[in-house]
Residue frames as qw, qx, qy, qz and C-alpha x, y, z in Angstrom:
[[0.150, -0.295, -0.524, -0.785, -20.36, -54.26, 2.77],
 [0.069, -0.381, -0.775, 0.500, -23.33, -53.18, 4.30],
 [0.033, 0.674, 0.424, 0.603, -26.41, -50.90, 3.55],
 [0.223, -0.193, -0.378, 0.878, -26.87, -47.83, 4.92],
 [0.067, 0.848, 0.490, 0.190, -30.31, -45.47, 5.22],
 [0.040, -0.109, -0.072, 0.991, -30.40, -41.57, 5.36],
 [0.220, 0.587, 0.563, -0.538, -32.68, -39.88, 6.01],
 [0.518, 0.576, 0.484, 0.407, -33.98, -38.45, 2.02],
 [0.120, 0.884, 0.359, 0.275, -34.05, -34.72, 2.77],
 [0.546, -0.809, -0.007, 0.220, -32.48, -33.92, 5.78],
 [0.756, -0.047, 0.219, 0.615, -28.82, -34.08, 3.77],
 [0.383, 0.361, 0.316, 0.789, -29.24, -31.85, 0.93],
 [0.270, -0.904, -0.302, -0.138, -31.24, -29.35, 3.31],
 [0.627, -0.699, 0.117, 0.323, -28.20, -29.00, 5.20],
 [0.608, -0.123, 0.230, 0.750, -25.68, -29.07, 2.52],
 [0.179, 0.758, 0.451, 0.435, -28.07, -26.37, 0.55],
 [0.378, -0.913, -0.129, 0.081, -28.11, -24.39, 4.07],
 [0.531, -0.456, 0.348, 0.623, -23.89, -24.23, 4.26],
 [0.431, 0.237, 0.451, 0.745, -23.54, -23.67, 0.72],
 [0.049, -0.791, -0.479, -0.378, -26.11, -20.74, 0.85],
 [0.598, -0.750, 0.068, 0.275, -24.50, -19.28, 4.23],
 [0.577, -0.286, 0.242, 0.726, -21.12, -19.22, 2.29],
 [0.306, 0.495, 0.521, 0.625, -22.60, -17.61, -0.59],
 [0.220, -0.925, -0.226, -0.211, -24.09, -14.92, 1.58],
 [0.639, -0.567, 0.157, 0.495, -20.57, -14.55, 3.39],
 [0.453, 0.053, 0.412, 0.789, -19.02, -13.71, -0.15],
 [0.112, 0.678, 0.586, 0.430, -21.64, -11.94, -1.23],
 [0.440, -0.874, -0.084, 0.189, -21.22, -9.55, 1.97],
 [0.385, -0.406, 0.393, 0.730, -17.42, -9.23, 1.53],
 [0.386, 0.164, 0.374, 0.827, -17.31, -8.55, -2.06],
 [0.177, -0.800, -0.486, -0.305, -20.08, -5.82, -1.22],
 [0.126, -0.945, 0.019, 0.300, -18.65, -4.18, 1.70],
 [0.524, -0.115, 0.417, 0.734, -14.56, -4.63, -0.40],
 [0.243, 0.636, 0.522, 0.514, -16.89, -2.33, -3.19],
 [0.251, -0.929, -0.260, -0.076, -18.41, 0.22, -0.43],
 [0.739, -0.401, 0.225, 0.493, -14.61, 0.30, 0.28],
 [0.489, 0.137, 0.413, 0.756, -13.31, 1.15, -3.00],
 [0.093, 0.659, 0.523, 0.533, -15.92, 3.51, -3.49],
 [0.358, -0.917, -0.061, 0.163, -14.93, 5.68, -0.01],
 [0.584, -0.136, 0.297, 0.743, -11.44, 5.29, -1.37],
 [0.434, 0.263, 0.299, 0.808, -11.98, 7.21, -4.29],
 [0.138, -0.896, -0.305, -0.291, -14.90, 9.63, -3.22],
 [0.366, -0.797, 0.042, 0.479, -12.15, 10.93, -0.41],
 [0.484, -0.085, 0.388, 0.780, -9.39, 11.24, -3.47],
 [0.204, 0.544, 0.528, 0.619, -12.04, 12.76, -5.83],
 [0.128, -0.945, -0.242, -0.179, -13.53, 15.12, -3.19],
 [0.513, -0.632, 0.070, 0.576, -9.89, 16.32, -1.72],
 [0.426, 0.884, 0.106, -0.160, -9.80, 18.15, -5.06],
 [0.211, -0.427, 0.760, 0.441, -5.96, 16.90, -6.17],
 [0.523, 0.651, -0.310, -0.455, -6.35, 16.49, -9.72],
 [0.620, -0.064, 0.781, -0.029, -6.46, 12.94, -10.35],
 [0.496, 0.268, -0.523, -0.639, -7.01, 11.20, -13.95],
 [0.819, 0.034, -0.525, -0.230, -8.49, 7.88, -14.46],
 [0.278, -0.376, 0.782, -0.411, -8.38, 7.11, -10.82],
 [0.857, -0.080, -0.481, -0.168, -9.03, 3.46, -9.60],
 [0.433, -0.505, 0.544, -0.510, -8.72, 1.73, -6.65],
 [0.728, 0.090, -0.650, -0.197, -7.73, -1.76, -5.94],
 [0.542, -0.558, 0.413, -0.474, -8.55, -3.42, -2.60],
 [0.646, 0.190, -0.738, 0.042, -6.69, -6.37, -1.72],
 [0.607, -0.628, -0.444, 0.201, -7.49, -6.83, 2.43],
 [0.136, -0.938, 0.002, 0.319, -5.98, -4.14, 4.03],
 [0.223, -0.295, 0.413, 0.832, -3.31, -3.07, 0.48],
 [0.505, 0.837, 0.096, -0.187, -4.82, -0.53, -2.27],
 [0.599, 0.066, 0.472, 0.643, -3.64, -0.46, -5.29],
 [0.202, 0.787, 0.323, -0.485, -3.67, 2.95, -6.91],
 [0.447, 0.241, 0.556, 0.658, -3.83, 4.14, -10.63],
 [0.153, 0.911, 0.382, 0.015, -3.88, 7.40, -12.64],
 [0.574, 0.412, 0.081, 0.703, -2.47, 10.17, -13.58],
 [0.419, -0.588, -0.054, 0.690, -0.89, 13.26, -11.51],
 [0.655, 0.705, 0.010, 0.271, -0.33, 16.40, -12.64],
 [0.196, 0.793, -0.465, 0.341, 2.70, 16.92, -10.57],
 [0.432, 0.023, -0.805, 0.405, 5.10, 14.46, -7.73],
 [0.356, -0.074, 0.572, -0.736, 3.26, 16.95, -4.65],
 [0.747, -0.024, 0.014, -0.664, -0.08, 15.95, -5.89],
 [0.778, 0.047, -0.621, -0.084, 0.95, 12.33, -6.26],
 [0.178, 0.160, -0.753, 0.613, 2.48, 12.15, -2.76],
 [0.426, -0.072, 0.343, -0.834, -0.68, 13.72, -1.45],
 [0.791, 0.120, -0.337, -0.496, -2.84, 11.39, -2.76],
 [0.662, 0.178, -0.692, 0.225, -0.82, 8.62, -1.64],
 [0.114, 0.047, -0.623, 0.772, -0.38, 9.91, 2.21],
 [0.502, -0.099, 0.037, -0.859, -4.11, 10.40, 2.11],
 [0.643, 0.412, -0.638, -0.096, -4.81, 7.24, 1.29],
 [0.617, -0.015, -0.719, 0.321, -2.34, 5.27, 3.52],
 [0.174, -0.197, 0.510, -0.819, -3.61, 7.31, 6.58],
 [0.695, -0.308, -0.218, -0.612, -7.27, 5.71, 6.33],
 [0.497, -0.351, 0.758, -0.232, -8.20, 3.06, 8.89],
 [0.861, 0.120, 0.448, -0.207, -7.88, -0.22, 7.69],
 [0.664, 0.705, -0.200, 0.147, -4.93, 0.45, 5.12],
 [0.722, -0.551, 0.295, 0.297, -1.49, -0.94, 5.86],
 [0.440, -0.203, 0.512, 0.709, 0.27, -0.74, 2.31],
 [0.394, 0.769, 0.107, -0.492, -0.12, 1.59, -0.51],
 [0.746, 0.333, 0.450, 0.361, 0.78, 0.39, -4.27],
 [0.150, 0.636, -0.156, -0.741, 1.87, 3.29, -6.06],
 [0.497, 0.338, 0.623, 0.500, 0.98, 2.78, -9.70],
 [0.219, 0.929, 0.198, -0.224, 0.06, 7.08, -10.28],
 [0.605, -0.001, 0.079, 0.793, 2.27, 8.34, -12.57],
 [0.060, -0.681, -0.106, 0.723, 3.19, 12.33, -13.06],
 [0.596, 0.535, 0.431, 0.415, 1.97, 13.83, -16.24],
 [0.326, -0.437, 0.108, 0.831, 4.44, 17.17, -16.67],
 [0.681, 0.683, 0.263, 0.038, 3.49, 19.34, -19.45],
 [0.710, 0.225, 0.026, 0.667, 6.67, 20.12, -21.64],
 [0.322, -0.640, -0.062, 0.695, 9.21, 23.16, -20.26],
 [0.153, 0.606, -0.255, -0.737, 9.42, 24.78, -23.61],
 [0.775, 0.426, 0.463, -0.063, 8.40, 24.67, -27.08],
 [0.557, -0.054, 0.527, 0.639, 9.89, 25.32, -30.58],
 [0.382, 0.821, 0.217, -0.365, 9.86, 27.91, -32.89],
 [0.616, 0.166, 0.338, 0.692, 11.08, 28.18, -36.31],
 [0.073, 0.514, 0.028, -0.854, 12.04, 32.43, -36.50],
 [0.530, 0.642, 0.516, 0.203, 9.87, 33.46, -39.80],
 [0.417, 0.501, 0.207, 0.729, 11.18, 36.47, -42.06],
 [0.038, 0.568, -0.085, 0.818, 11.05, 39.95, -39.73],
 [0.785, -0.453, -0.417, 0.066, 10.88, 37.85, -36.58],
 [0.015, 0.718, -0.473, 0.509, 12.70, 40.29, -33.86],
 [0.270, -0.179, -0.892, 0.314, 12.99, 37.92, -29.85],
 [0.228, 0.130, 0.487, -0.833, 10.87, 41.05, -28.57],
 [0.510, 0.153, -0.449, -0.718, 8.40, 40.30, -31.43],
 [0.560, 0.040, -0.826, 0.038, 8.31, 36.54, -30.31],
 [0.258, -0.191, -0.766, 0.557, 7.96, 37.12, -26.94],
 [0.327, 0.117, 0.246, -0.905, 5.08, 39.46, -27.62],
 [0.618, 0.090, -0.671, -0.400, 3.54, 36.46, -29.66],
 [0.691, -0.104, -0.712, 0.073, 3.85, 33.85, -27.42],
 [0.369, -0.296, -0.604, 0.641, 3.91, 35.73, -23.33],
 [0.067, -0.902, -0.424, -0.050, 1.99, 39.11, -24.11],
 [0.338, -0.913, 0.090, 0.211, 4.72, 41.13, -23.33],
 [0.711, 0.620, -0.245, 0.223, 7.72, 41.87, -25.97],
 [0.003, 0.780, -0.577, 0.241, 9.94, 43.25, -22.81],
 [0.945, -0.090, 0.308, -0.071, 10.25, 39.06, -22.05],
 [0.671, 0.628, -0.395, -0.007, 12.73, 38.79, -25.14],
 [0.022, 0.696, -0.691, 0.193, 15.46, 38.13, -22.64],
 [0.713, -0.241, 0.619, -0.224, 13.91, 34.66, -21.27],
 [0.762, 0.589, 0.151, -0.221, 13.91, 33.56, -25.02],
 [0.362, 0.655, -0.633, 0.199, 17.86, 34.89, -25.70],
 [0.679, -0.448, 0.498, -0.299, 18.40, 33.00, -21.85],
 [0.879, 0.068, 0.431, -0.194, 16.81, 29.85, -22.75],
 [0.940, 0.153, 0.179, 0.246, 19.38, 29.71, -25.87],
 [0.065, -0.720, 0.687, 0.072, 22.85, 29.90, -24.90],
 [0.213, -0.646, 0.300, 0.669, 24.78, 29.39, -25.99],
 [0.482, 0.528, 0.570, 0.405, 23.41, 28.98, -29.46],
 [0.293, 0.802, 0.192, 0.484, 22.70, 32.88, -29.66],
 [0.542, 0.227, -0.166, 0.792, 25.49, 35.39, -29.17],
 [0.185, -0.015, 0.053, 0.981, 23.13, 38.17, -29.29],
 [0.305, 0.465, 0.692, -0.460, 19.44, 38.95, -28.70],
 [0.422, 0.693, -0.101, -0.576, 19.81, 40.75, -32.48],
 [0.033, -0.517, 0.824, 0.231, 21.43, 37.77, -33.89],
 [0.480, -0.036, 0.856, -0.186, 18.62, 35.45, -35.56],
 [0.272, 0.195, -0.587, -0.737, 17.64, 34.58, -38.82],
 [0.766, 0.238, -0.216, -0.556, 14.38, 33.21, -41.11],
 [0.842, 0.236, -0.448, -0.185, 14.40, 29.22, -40.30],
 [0.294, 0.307, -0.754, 0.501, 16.33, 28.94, -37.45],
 [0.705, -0.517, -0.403, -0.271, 14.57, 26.94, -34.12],
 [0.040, 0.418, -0.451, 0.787, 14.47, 28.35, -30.86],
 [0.327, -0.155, -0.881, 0.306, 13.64, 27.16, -27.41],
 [0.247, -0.511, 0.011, -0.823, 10.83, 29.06, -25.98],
 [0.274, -0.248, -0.924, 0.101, 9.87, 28.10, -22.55],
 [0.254, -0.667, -0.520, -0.470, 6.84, 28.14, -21.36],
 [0.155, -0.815, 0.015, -0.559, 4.95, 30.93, -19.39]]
């Protein structure tokens, strides 16, 4: 056992000083890791691929990316953009592709003809044939369709 002096001040000055010093270290990183995320997406948002709800996670040198695509090129691109910056070694994919549907449904209505349809739904009746096409082998005949029956129409 024995007694020991310190000095009253001189400790907690110092441990105040380190603990302040680290706090300003973190404070810096999560500041530039932000200025980061925020060149991430300004390059995605100004390279004019159609992005939804983009985000950007920065883990040291892997992003994580989210959102929505409307098509695989534009995801790729987005992705190869991206992993080319300096200071990126792995890219996350989390973008998925929203598609919009290949065709839609009609139910024929009473003096429905296909050229009639296809002048409804493309501007242009002489189209009928992508309409007969698009169901085979349901119809025989491009004159062959009745009042209630549902047909594939795809789109323009």
């Amino acid at each position: 056992m024995g007694l020991f002096s310190f000095l009253k001040k001189a400790g907690s000055d110092l441990l105040k000083s380190s603990a302040e010093k680290n706090a300003e270290a973190a404070a810096s990183a999560e500041a530039a890791k932000a200025n980061k995320i925020n060149l991430l997406e300004s390059v995605i948002n100004g390279s004019g691929i159609p992005v939804e709800n983009f985000s950007v996670d920065l883990d040291d040198d892997k992003i994580t990316v989210y959102g929505q695509t409307n098509s695989v090129e534009d995801k790729e691109k987005v992705i190869l953009i991206l992993g080319n910056m300096e200071g990126i070694a792995t890219v996350d994919d989390r973008l998925s592709v929203v598609t919009p549907p290949q065709s839609t449904f009609y139910e024929v209505k009473s003096g429905d003809s296909l050229s009639k349809i296809a002048k409804e739904v493309y501007g242009d009746a002489m189209r009928y044939n992508e309409i007969f096409e698009a169901n085979q082998p349901m119809l025989k005949s491009p004159d062959l369709i009745y009042p209630g029956q549902m047909l594939r129409i795809p789109n323009k």
